[in-house]
C-alpha positions, -999 to +999 in steps of 0.1 A: +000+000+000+009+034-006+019+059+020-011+083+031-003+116+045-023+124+081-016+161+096+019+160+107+031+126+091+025+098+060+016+065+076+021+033+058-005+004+061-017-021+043-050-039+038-064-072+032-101-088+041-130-074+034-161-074+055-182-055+082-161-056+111-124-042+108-094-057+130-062-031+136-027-048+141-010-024+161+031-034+168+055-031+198+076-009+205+105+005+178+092-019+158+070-024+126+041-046+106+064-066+083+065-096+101+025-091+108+020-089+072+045-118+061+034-146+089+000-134+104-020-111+077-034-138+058-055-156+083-071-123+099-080-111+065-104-144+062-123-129+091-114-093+090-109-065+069-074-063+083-056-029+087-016-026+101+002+003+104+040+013+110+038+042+134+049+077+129+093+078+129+094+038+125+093+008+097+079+021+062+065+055+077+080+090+073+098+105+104+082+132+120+089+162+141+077+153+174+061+121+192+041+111+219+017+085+234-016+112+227+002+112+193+008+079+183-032+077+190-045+108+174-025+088+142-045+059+145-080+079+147-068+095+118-056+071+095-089+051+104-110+081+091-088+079+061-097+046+054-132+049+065-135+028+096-161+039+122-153+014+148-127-014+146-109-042+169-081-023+181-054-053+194-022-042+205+011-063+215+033-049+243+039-010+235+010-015+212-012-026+240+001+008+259-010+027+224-042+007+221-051+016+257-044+052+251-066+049+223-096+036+239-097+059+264-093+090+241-115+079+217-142+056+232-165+055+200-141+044+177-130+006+193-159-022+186-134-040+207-094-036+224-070-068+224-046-062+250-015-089+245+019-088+268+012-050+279+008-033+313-006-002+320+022+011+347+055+001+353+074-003+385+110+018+396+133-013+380+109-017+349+105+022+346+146+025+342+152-005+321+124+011+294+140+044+294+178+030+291+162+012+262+159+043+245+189+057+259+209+025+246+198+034+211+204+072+210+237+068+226+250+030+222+273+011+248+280+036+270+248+046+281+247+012+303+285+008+311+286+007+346+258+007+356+237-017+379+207-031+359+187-049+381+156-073+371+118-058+374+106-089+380+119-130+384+128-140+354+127-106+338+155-102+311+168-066+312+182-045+287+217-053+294+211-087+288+188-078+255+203-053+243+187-032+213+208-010+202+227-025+171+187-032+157+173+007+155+182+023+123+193+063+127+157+072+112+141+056+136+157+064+167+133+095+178+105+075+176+123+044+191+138+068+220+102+085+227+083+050+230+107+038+252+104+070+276+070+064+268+069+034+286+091+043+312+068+072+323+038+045+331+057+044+365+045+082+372+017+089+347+004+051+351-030+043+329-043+022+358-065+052+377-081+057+346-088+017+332-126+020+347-133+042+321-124+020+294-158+012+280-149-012+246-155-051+254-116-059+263-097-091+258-065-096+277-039-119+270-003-129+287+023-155+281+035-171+318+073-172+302+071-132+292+110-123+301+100-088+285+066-074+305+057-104+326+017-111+336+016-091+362+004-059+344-021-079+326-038-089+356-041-051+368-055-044+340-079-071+340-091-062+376-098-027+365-108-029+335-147-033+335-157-066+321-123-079+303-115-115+303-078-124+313-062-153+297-025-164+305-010-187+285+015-204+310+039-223+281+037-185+259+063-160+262+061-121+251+035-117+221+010-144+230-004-136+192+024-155+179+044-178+200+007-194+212-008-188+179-034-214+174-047-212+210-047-171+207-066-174+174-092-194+192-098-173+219-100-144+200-128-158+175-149-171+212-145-136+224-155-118+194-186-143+191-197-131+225-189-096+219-212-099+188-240-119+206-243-096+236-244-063+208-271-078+189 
């Protein structure tokens, strides 16, 4: 697909499926849709009229001039009036899931339903630094960790001294790379979680027992608070449930999406 030029930035997405209800693959963080698209497009777009989306400063779409959370959103409003999509699934893996949530609380009307896999709504002190020396990892390399103590956010959390990113971020997509991860980081003192009751969408939440990246934790928060989700932890699954437990995810998002449409009729 083509690149299509929103207010401040051209967003590249592509399409497949056709039919009434509309399913949004929104990626993690510094990352992009290709691997959606290669591996994963296909099946959704026998169910769905299937949208993904690089997000402004990353993958296939242009760099822009400034970023945040409230921004990354405001894209996906946009590009969904583009493409003439009222209301749509909105699911969203890790930083996606943060972007997805942001989404659904700042506009409500447009999410038929939110997919919430491997994200968290808030971050604690260790998880809060290791996000934002992410970012600082790509912007300055090496020596923005040398030295210093890096200590796990959870058990069996991997931190990013022992996953280090760096080498992976191209120069054009650092900005955008640098502000998701500071993004992230800030969950620890602007946390979603106080305002999750307003969330108002049918939610689906989904976590992987083995995720070394955001653990379950966060997903059970958010299940708690959010009103009417259903939580389902995949204890053999890792980070991105949607693909390392992909038959089992597929089937629980087809049973959830039956009841959503059941209890709308």
């Amino acid at each position: 697909m083509p690149l299509i030029d929103l207010d401040e930035v051209a967003i590249h997405y592509e399409e497949r499926g056709s039919g009434p209800l509309a399913y949004i693959y929104c990626h993690g963080l510094g990352g992009n849709s290709e691997s959606f698209e290669r591996e994963e497009m296909d099946w959704y777009a026998q169910h769905f009229r299937t949208v993904a989306w690089d997000q402004r400063g990353l993958g296939r779409s242009k760099q822009a001039t400034k970023y945040s959370l409230p921004r990354y959103a405001a894209d996906l409003a946009q590009l969904m009036d583009r493409l003439s999509i009222a209301r749509a699934v909105v699911f969203g893996v890790s930083w996606g899931g943060v972007l997805a949530q942001r989404f659904a609380l700042d506009f409500p009307e447009r999410v038929h339903a939110l997919v919430l896999d491997s994200s968290s709504s808030e971050t604690n002190v260790l998880a809060s630094e290791n996000w934002y020396l992410r970012g600082e990892l790509a912007r300055l390399g090496s020596r923005a960790i040398e030295g210093r103590e890096i200590r796990p956010a959870f058990a069996g959390h991997r931190t990013v001294a022992e996953q280090p990113q760096a080498p992976s971020v191209k120069p054009e997509h650092v900005d955008s790379y640098v502000a998701q991860s500071r993004a992230t980081a800030s969950l620890r003192e602007h946390p979603m979680t106080p305002y999750l009751g307003r969330i108002t969408a049918p939610t689906l939440i989904v976590a992987g027992g083995k995720d070394e990246v955001a653990g379950a934790g966060g997903s059970v928060v958010m299940s708690r608070l959010i009103p009417g989700s259903e939580l389902h932890i995949l204890p053999e699954a890792g980070h991105g449930v949607f693909r390392l437990a992909r038959d089992e995810y597929r089937a629980i998002l087809l049973d959830f999406l039956s009841k959503v449409r059941r209890t709308s009729e």
